[in-house]
C-alpha positions as CSV (number, residue, x, y, z in Angstrom):
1,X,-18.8,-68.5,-42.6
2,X,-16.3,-68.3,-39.8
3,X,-13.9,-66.5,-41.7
4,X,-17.1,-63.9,-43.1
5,X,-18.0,-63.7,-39.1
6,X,-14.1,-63.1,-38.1
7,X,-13.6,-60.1,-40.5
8,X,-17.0,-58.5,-39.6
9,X,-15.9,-58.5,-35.8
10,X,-12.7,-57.6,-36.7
11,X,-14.6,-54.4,-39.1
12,X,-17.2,-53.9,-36.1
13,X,-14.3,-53.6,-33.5
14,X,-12.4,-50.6,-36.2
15,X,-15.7,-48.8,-36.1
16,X,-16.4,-49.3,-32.4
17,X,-12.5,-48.2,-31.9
18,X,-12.9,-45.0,-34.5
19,X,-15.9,-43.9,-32.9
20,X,-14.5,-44.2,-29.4
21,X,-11.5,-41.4,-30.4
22,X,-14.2,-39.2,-32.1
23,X,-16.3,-39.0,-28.9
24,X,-13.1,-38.5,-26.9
25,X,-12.3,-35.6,-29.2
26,X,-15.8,-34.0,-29.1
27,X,-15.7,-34.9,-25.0
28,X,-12.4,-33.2,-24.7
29,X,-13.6,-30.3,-27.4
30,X,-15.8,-29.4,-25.1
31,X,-15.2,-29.6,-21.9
32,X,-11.8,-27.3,-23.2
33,X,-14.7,-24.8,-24.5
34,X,-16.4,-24.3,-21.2
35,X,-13.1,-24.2,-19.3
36,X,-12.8,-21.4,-22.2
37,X,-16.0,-19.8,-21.7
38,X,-15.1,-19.5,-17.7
39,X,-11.8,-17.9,-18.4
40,X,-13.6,-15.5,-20.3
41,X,-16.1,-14.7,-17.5
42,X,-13.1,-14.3,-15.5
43,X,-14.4,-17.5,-12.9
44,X,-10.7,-18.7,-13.2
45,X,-11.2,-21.2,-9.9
46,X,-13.8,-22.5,-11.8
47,X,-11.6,-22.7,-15.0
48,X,-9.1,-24.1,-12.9
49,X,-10.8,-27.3,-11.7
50,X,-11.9,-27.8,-15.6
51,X,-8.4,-27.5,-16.4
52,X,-7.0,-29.5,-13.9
53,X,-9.8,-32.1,-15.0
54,X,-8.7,-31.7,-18.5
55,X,-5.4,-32.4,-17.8
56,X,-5.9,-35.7,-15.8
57,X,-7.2,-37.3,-18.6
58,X,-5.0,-36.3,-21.0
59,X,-1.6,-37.5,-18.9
60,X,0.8,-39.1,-21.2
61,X,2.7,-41.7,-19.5
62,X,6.6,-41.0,-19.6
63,X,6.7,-44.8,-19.3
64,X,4.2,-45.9,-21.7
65,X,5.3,-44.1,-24.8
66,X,3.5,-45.4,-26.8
67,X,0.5,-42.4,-26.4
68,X,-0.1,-41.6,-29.7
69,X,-0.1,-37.5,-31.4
70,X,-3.7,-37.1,-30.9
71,X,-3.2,-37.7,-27.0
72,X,-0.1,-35.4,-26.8
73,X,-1.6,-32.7,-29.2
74,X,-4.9,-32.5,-26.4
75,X,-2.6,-32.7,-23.7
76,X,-0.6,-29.8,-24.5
77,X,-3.8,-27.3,-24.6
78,X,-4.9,-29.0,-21.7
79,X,-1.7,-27.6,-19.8
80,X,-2.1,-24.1,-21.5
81,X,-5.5,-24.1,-20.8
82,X,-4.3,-24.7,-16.7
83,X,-1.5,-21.8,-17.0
84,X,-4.1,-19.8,-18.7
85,X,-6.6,-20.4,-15.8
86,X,-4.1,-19.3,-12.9
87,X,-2.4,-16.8,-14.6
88,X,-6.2,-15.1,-14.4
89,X,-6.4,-15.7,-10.9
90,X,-3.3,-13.5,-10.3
91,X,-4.6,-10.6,-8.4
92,X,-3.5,-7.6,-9.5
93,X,-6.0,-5.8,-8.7
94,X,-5.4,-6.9,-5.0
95,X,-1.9,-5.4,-5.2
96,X,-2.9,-2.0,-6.6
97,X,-5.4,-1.6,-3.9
98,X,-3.0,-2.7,-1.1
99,X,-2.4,-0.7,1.8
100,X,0.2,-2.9,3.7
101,X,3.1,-1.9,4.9
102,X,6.5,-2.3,2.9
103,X,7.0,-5.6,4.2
104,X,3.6,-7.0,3.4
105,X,3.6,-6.1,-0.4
106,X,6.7,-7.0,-1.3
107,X,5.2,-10.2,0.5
108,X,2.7,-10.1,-1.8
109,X,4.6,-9.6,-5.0
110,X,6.6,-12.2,-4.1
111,X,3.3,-14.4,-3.8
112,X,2.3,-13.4,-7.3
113,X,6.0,-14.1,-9.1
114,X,5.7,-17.3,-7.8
115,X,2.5,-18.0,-9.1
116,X,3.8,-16.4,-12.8
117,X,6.7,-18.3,-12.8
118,X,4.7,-21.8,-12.3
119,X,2.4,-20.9,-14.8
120,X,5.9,-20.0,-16.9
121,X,7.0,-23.5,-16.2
122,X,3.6,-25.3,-17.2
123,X,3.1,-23.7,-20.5
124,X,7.3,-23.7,-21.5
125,X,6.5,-27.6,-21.3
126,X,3.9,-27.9,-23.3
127,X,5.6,-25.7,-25.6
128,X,8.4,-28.1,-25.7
129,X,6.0,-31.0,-25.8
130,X,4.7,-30.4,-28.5
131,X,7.1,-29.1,-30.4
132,X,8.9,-32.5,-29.8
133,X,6.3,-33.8,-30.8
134,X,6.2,-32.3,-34.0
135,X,10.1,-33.0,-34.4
136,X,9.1,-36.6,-34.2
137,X,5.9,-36.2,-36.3
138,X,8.5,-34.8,-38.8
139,X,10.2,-37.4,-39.8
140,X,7.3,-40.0,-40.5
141,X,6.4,-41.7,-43.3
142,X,2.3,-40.5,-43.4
143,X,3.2,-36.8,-42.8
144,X,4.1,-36.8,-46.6
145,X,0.7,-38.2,-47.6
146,X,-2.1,-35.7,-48.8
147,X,-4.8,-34.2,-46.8
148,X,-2.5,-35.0,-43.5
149,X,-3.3,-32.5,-40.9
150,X,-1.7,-33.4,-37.8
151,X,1.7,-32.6,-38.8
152,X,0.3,-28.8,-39.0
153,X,-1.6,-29.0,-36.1
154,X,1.3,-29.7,-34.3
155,X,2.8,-26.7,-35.3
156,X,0.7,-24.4,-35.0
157,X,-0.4,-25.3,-31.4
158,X,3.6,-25.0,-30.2
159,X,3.6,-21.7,-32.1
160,X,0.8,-20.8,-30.4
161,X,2.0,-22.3,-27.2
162,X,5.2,-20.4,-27.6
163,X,2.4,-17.3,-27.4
164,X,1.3,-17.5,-23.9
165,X,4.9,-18.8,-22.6
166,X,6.2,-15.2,-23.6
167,X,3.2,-13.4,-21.6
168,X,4.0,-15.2,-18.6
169,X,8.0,-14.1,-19.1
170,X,6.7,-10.7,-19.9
171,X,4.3,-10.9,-17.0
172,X,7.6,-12.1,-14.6
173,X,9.2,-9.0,-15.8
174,X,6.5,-6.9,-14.9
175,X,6.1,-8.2,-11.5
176,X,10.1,-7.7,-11.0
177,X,9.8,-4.5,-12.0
178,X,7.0,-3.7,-9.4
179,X,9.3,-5.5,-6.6
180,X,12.2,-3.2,-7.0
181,X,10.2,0.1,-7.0
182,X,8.5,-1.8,-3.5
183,X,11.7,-1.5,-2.0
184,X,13.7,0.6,-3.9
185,X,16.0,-1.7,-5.1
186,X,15.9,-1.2,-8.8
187,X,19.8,-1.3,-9.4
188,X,19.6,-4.6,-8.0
189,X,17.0,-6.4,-10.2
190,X,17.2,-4.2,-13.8
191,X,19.4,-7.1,-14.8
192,X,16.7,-9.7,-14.1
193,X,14.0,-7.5,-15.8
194,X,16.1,-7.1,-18.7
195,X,16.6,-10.7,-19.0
196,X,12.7,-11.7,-18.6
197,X,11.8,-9.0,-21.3
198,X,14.6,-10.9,-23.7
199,X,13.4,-14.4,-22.8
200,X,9.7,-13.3,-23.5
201,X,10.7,-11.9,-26.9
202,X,13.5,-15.0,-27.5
203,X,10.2,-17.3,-27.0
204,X,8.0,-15.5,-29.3
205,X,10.9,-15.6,-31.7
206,X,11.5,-19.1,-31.9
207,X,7.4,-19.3,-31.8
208,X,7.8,-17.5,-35.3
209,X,10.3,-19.9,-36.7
210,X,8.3,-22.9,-35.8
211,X,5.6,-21.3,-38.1
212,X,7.6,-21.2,-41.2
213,X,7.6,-25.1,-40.7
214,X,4.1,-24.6,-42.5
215,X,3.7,-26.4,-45.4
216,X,7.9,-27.4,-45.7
217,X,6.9,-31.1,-46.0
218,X,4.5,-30.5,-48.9
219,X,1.5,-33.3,-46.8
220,X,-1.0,-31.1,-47.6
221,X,-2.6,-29.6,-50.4
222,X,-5.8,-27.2,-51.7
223,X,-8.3,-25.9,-48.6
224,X,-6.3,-28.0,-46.1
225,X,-3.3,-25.9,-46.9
226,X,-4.6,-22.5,-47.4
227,X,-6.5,-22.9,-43.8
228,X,-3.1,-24.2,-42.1
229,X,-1.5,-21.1,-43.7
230,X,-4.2,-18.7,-42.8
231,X,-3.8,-19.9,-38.8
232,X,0.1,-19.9,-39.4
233,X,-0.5,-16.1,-40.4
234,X,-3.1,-15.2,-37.4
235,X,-0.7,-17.0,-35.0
236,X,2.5,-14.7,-36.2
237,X,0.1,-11.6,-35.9
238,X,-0.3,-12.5,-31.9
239,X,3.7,-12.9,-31.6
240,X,4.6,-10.4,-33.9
241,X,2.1,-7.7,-31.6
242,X,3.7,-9.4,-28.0
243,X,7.6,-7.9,-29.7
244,X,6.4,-4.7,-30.3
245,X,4.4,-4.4,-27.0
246,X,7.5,-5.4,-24.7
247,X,9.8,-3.2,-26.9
248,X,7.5,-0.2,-26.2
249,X,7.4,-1.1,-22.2
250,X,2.9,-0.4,-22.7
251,X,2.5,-2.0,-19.4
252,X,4.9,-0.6,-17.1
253,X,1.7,1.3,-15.8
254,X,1.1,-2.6,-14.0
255,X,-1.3,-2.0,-11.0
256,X,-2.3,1.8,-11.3
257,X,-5.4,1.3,-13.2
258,X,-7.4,2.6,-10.3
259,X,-5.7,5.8,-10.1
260,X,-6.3,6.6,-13.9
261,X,-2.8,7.3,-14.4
262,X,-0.2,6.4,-16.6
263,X,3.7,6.5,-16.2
264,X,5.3,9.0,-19.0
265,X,6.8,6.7,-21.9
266,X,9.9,5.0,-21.1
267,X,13.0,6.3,-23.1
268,X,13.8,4.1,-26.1
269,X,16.8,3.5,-28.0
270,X,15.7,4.5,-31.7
271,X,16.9,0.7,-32.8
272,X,14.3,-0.1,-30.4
273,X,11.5,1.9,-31.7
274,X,12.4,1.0,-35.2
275,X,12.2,-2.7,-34.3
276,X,9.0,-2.3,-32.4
277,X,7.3,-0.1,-35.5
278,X,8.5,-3.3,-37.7
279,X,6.9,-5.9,-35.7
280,X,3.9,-4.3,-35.3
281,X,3.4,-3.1,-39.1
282,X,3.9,-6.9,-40.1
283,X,1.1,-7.7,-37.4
284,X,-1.0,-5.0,-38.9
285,X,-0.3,-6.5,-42.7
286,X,-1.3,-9.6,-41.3
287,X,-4.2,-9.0,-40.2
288,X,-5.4,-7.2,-43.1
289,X,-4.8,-9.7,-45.2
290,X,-6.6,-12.2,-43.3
291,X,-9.4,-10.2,-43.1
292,X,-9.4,-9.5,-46.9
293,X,-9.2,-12.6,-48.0
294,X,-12.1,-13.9,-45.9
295,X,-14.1,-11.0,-47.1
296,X,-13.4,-12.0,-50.4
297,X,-14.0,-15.9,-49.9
298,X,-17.7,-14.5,-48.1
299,X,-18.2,-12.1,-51.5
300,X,-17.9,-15.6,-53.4
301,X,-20.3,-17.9,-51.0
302,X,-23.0,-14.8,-51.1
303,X,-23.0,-14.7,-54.8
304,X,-23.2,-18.4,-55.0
305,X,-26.3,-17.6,-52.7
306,X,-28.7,-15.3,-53.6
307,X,-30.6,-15.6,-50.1
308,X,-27.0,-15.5,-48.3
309,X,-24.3,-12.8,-47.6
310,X,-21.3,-15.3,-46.4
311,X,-20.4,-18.5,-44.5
312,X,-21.0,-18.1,-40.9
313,X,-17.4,-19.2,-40.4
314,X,-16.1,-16.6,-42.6
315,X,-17.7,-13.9,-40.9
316,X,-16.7,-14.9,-37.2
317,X,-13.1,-14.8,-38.5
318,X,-13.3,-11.6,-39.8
319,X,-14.8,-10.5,-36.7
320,X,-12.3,-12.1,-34.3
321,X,-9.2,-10.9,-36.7
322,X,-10.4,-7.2,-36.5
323,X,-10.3,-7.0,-32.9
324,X,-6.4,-8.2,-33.1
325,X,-6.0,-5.7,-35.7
326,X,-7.2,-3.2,-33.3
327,X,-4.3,-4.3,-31.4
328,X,-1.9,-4.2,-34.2
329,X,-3.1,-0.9,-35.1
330,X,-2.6,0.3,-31.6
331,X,0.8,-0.4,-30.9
332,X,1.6,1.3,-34.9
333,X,-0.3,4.6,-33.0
334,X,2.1,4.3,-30.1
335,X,5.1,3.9,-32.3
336,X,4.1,7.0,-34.2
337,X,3.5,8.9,-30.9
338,X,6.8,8.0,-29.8
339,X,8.6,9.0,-32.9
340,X,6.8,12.3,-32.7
341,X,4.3,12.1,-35.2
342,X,1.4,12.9,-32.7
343,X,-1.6,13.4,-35.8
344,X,-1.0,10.4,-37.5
345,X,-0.8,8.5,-34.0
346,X,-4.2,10.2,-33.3
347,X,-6.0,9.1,-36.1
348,X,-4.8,5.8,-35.6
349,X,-5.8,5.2,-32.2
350,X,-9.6,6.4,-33.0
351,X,-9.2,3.4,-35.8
352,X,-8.1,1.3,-33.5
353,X,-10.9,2.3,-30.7
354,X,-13.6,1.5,-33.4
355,X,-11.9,-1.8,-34.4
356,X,-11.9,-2.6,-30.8
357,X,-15.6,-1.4,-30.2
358,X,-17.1,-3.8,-27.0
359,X,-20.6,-3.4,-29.0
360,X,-19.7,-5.1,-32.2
361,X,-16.9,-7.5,-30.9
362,X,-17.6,-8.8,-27.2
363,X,-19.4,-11.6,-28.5
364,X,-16.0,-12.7,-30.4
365,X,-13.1,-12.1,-28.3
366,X,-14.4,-11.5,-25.4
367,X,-12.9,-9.2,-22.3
368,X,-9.1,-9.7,-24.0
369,X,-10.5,-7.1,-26.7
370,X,-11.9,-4.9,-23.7
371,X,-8.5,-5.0,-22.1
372,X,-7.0,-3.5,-25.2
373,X,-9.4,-1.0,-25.6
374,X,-8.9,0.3,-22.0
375,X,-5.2,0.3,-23.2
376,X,-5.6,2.9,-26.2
377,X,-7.9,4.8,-24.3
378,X,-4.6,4.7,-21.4
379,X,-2.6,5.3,-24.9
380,X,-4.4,7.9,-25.9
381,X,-4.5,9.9,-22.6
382,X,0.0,9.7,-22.7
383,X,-0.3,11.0,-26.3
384,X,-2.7,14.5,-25.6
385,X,-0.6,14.9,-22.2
386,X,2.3,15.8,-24.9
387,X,0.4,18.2,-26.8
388,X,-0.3,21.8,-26.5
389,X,-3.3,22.5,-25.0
390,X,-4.8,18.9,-24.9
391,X,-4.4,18.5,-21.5
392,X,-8.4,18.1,-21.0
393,X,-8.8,15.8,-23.7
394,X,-5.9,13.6,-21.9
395,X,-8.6,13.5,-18.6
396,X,-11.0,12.9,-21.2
397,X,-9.2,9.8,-22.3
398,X,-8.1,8.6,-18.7
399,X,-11.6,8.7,-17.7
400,X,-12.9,6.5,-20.8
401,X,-10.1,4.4,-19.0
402,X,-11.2,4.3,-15.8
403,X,-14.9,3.7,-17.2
404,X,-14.2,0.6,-18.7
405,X,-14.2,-1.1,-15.6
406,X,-16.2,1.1,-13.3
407,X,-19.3,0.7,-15.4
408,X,-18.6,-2.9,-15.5
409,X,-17.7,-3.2,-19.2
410,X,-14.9,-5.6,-17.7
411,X,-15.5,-8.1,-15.9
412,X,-14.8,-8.1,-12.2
413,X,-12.1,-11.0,-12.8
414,X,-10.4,-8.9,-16.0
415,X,-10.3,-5.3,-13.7
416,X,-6.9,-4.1,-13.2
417,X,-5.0,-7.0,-15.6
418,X,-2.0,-5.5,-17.3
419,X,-2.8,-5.2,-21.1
420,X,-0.3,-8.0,-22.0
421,X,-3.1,-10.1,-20.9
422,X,-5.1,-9.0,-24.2
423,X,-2.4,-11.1,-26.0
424,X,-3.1,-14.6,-24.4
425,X,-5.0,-16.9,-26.2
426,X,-7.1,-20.5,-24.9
427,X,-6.8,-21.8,-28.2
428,X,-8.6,-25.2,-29.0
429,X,-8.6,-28.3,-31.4
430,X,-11.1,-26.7,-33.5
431,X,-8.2,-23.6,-34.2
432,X,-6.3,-26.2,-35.9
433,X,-7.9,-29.3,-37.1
434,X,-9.9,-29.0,-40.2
């Protein structure tokens, strides 16, 4: 009897143990979805004190080692989630509506790249965090076993880690860029720029090749797999549409949403616009194939179903991949603007405007969608300025611009955000557990 009693305490203590990580996974699921759901709102002090929350609880002692891949894996979005947060509280908006003197902006600016390169810092170590992490993960025994997921889940999260750490370069560069016009000092800082627009792209880059980690080890097999795979290709979409958008220089218009106008195109190298057509054609494929496939897995569950037309789960994907094809689709438009071809580029940006309609996607991806839509309309307006006699279908296009956040379709937080911001994503455990 005592041994019978000693193995049922011991069996009682494993379930009390298991269902004590489950309810700090749910707790921590979703308390990270309401920190999401504040970001979205644009509340960022409020999705600041979640995060910072968030992250207190997740703090991996560098002496106590012993904090097991579950821990780290939470604490790394917990730390994206905080860079996330304050990178939304950057007023830019603020700064386009400034009327202090010389002194006071460049005050100002300086203000902000401080706060950008923080939230630079924050996110670059959970990037490397986790991608450690994985490293380690690597080389263990279990990570060969079937139906493993971790191992992915590691990688994908540094991949998509590597995301946001490029948007806050990017953003860096930006900022830069708006300091030297301030004082007129852009000889003195094009070197800088140019070597936050490489970083930003170097990140994504090496955020690519983490992704082609995806199913090396051979742990996982059947639905686990083609899910891992699936995020692996949604993931490389993001980072594949950040290259071509810092190639193509779409936000050096940082700041002058309120006028409604847009800087002419910068000048680029045609290795440059070759490149930037490349990337964003593989982001495009991407997508579409993503979107195909869960069309066709829907097709099958609705046919299993008489009464049903598709998982739930299958449609929200499809929903949330076609507004990032929108964004693939816009940056192809631009490229084909910039190489001349101004038809083609036209019909593609009203394909990209109806992929990106507010009406049909809000609900999915939220104001980051919006923000790109503004962008093709801003797109849109640079294209007809270059054509004969379109000149009033350019104001048409700059006003459609301007609407978007006069009439309140974005959020008071999102007004005035560069588009790069459309390319950030709060991503959570359930992106990559399954």
């Amino acid at each position: 009897f005592g041994l019978i009693a000693s193995s049922s305490a011991s069996a009682a203590a494993a379930v009390t143990a298991t269902d004590d990580e489950e309810r700090d996974e749910l707790t921590f699921g979703l308390r990270l979805a309401l920190c999401k759901v504040k970001f979205n709102s644009g509340l960022f002090n409020s999705a600041i004190s979640n995060a910072e929350q968030l992250l207190d609880e997740t703090v991996v002692s560098e002496v106590e080692s012993h904090g097991g891949v579950e821990d780290k894996l939470r604490h790394g979005m917990a730390l994206n989630a905080l860079a996330l947060s304050r990178l939304g509280a950057v007023d830019f908006i603020g700064m386009a509506h400034s009327s202090s003197t010389e002194g006071a902006r460049v005050q100002l600016l300086e203000d902000m790249l401080t706060e950008v390169e923080e939230c630079r810092d924050i996110v670059m170590t959970a990037t490397g965090m986790l991608r450690t992490v994985a490293a380690e993960y690597d080389d263990r025994e279990e990570c060969t076993s079937p139906g493993t997921t971790n191992y992915s889940a590691l990688i994908l999260a540094s991949a998509a880690s590597s995301n946001n750490a490029g948007i806050a370069q990017l953003l860096r560069a930006l900022l830069l860029e708006q300091k030297a016009a301030a004082t007129s000092a852009a000889h003195d800082t094009d070197a800088d720029i140019g070597v936050a627009v490489d970083d930003a792209v170097s990140t994504w880059k090496e955020g690519l090749a983490q992704l082609d980690r995806i199913g090396m080890r051979g742990g996982e097999s059947g639905e686990a797999a083609a899910v891992a795979a699936e995020a692996a290709d949604g993931i490389r979409a993001r980072l594949h549409c950040n290259i071509a958008a810092a190639l193509l220089g779409v936000d050096a218009d940082v700041g002058a949403v309120e006028t409604t106008e847009r800087p002419k195109s910068k000048k680029l190298t045609e290795d440059d616009l070759k490149t930037a057509s490349e990337h964003a054609s593989k982001a495009l494929t991407l997508c579409d194939g993503i979107i195909n496939d869960a069309a066709a897995a829907a097709a099958v569950t609705a046919a299993a179903d008489a009464d049903g037309d598709g998982s739930s789960s299958e449609q929200q994907l499809r929903e949330a991949m076609r507004s990032l094809s929108g964004r693939a689709l816009h940056l192809v438009a631009d490229c084909y603007g910039r190489a001349g071809s101004a038809v083609t580029a036209e019909g593609l940006l009203q394909s990209a405007l109806e992929l990106l309609d507010d009406d049909r996607y809000e609900t999915m991806a939220g104001p980051l969608a919006l923000l790109e839509r503004r962008e093709v309309y801003r797109t849109y307006a640079a294209l007809m300025d270059n054509w004969d006699r379109r000149s009033r279908d350019a104001d048409k296009m700059r006003e459609k611009a301007k609407e978007m956040e006069d009439m309140n379709m974005v959020v008071d937080g999102w007004k005035g955000k560069p588009g790069i911001y459309s390319g950030l994503w709060m991503f959570t455990l359930g992106d990559f557990k399954y």
